[in-house]
N, C-alpha and C positions, 0 to 999 in steps of 0.2 A: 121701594122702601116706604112703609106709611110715615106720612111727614102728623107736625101739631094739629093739622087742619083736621085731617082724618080723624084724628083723636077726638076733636069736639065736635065733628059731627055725629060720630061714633055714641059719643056718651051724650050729647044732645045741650052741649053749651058750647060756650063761646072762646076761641085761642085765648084769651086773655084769662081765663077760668083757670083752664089747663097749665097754661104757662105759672099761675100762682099756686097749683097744687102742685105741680115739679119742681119749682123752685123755693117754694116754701114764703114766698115774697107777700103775700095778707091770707088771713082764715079764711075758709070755704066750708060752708057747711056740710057735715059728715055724709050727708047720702051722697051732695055735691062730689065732695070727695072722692066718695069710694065708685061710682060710675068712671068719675075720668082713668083712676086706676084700672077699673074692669079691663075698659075700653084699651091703654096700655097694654093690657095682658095680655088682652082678646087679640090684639091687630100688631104685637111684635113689634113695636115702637120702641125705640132707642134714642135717649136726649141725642141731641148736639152739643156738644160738653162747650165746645168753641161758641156757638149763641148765645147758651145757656151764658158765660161769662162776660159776654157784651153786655145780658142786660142784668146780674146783678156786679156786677165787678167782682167774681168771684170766681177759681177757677176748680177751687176745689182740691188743690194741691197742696202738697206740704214738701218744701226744702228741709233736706237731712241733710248735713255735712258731720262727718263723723271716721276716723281712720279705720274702719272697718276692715280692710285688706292687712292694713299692718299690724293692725293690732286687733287678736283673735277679742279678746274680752266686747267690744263693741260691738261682736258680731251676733252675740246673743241681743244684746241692746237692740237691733238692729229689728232683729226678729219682731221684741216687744211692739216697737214703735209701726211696724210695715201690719200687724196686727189689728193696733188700738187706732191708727187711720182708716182698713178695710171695715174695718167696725163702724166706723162714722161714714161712709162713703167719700172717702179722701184715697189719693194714688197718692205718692211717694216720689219724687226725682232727689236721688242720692249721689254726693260727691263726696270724694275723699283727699281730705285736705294733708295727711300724710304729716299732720304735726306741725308742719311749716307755717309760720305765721303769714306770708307771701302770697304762697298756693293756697291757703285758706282764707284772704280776700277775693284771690282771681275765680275760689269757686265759688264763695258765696254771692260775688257780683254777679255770678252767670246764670243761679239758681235766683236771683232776686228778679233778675231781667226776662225769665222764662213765667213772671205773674206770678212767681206761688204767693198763698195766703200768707204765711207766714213759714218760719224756722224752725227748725230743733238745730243746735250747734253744737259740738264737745270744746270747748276753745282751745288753741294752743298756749306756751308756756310766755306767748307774750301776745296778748289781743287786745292791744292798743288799736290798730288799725282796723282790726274786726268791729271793735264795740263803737268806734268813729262813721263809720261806712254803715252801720244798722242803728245806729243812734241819728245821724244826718238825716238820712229816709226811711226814719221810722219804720222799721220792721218789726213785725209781731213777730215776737224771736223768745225764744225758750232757751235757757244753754243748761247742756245734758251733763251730768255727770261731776264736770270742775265746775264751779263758783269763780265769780270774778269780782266780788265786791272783799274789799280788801287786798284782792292780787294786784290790781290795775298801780296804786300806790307802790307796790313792792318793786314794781317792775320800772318805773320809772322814779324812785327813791324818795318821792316826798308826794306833800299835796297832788291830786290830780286837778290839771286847771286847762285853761281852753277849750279846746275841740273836742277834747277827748275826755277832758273831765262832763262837760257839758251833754255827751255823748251817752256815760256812766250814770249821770244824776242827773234829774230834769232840775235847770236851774231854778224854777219855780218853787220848788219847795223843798229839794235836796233828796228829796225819796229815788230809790234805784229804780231804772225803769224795767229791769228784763226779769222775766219769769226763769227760776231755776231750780233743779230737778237733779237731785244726786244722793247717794247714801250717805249713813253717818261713818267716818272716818277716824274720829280720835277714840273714840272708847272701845271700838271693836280693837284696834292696835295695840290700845293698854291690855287690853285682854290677854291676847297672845305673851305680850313682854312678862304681864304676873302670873301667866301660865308657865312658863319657861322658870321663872326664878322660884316659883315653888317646886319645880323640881330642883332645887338645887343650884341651879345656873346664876353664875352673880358675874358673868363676861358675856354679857347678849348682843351682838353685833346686828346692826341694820344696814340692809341691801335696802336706801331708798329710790325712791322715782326723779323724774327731772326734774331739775330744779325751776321754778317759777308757775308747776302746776297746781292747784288747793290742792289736789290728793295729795300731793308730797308734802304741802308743807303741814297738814291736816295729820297723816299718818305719822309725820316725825315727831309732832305734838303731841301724839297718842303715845308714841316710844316715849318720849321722855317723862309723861306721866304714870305711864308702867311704871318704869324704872323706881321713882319719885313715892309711886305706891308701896315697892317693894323695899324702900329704902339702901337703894340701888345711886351710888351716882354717876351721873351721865360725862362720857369719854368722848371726845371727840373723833379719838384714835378709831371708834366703833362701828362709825357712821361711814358710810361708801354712798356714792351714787352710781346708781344702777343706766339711769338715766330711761328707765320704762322700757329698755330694752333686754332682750336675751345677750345680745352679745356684749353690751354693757357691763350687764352684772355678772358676765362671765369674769371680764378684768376687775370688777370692784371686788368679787368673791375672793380671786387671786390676791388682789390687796391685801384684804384682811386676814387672808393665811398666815404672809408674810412678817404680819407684825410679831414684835419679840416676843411680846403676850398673844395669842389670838383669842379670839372668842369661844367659846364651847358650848355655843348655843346661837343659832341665825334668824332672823327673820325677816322672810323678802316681802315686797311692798308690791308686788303685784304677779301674774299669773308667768305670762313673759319673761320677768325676770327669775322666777323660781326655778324656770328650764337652764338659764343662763346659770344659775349659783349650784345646780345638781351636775352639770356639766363642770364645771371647773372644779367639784369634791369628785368626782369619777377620775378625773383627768391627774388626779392626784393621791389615788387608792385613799380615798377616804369615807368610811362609812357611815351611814344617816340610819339610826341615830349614835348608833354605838362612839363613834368618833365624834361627832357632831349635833345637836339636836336640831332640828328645822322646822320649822311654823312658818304658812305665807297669809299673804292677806289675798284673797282671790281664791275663788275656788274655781274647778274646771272639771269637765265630763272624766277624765281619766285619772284623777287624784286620787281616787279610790284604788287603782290599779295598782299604782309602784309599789313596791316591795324596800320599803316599808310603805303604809299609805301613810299621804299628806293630810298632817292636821291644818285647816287655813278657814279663815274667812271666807263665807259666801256672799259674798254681796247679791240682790237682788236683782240682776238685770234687764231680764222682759219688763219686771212691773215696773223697773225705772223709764223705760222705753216707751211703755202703753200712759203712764202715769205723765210723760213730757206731754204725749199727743193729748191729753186731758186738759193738762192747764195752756195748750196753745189755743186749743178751741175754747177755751172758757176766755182767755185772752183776745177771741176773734168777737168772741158775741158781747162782751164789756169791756171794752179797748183804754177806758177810765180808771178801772178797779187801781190798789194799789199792787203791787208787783212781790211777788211771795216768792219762797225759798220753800220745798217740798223736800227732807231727806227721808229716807227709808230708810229701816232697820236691817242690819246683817245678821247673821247667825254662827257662830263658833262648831264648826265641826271637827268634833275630836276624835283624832284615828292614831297615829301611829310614831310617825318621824317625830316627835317629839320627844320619843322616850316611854309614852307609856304603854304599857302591856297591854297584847293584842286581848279582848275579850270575845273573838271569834265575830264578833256584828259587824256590819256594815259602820263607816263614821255617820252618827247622827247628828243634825243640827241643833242645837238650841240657841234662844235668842241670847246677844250679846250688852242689847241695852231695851229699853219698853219696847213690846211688840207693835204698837202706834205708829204709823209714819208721821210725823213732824211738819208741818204747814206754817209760816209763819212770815205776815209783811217786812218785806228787806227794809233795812234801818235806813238813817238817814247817814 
């Protein structure tokens, strides 16, 4: 196996040449350059990935923790991110923390301790312990999808303070320190609710998510600004938690059957739970839309399929994915900068279970709020 030496005699310089055109560690001049490449090509040389990271302290890797197993939606995410790394010459070591706030320190400790550069996270519905443990050793960390500026408070009912406030916000100057990457979530929601009450519907029930994650309480905020638009008011009786699960919002669906009024119009808050809330209307001879009207937020390979198809939200999920690995590597090369919030725009595609008549097309997208993704330094 030709080793670095080969290489610079090859191109006719010196290991230390070679070693800065592979690693990228000072400029070498372009002919310099492209000889030691030749010579790479020429002679079937392959780094030492393990050397290569002794001398820059880098390994080239990136931690994913993300429920990808449990929860289908992440698994496109998944795709983005494994993409927007092989694009950069980044591998991937991926765990799944399965939601549990527990099992998602013990993986991210394990994925911290294996050198990666930095993170992509989804957080769970309580990462107090997460944002303490990548706040303490500083980890270039990106979190995918939920936001946690603002949650961290909720979760522990007031001010955040100590370790964990400390953790959240550089006590230096208050600014957040993690980079985050998620779509927008209350206006596409309003969408759906002022879509449903222009048809008519003034009882629109929500199948939300679990409680303690920003998409839940993001989407609920969006329900109730529907509602608010449509001059609609808001029922508590309305509101189910699904808890981000199929089987969840199977019994929250059931719920909302049973009330003395029910709803006559649904809309579930994520893909998962759409399965759970069409299962408990089958389970109960009830028809979508004729009986029911149904909007979810989440769109999915096979929505187009059901009979009726599903009108829902698209969120964008590769780009969310490829767009995490963007702002981790721009977080790797100015580790100073201030720590930004990236959401993306979703899109409304309008098909069927709503109520409205089929017009023979496929559901097409349109955008739901400015087609611009959103960039913006997190507050203090």
């Amino acid at each position: 196996m030709p080793t670095m030496a080969d290489v610079a005699r090859s191109a006719g310089v010196s290991v230390a040449t070679v070693s800065h055109v592979l690693n990228g560690t000072r400029p070498v001049l372009p002919h310099t350059r492209q000889a030691v490449l030749d010579a790479v090509d020429e002679l079937g040389y392959t780094p030492n990935t393990l050397a290569r990271s002794l001398v820059t302290s880098r390994t080239r890797s990136i931690g994913l923790a993300v429920s990808a197993i449990s929860n289908p939606y992440f698994t496109e995410i998944l795709q983005g991110v494994e993409a927007g790394a092989l694009e950069h010459g980044y591998s991937l070591l991926i765990a799944d923390p399965h939601d549990d706030p527990d099992h998602e320190c013990k993986v991210v400790q394990l994925l911290h301790e294996r050198r990666v550069d930095g993170m992509i996270v989804a957080p769970s519905a309580d990462p107090r312990e997460l944002v303490s443990y990548l706040g303490r050793h500083r980890v270039p960390t990106v979190f995918l999808d939920r936001v946690i500026d603002g949650v961290i408070e909720g979760v522990v009912g007031g001010a955040v303070e100590g370790v964990v406030g400390d953790a959240v916000e550089d006590p230096a100057d208050g600014r957040q320190r993690f980079d985050q990457v998620c779509a927008e979530n209350t206006g596409p929601m309003a969408r759906l609710v002022a879509h449903l009450a222009e048809l008519g519907h003034r009882r629109i029930g929500l199948v939300a998510g679990l409680p303690g994650l920003s998409t839940t309480a993001e989407r609920i905020t969006g329900y109730r600004q529907g509602l608010t638009a449509a001059r609609l008011s808001y029922d508590d009786d309305l509101v189910v938690h699904g808890d981000s699960a199929s089987a969840g919002a199977e019994r929250a669906t059931a719920t909302l059957l049973s009330r003395a009024a029910p709803p006559t119009a649904l809309v579930t808050a994520n893909n998962a739970m759409t399965i759970g809330t069409l299962r408990a209307l089958r389970d109960r001879g009830l028809s979508v839309p004729d009986d029911l009207a149904l909007c979810c937020f989440d769109d999915f390979a096979w929505a187009d399929l059901f009979s009726p198809r599903l009108t829902a939200i698209a969120q964008p999920s590769r780009e969310i994915g490829a767009q995490a690995v963007r702002v981790l590597l721009e977080r790797l090369a100015a580790p100073d900068r201030p720590a930004r919030t990236v959401r993306l725009d979703c899109a409304f595609v309008h098909r069927t279970s709503c109520g409205c008549p089929d017009s023979g097309e496929r559901g097409r997208p349109s955008q739901s709020s400015p087609s611009s993704p959103s960039s913006q330094p997190s507050q203090p």
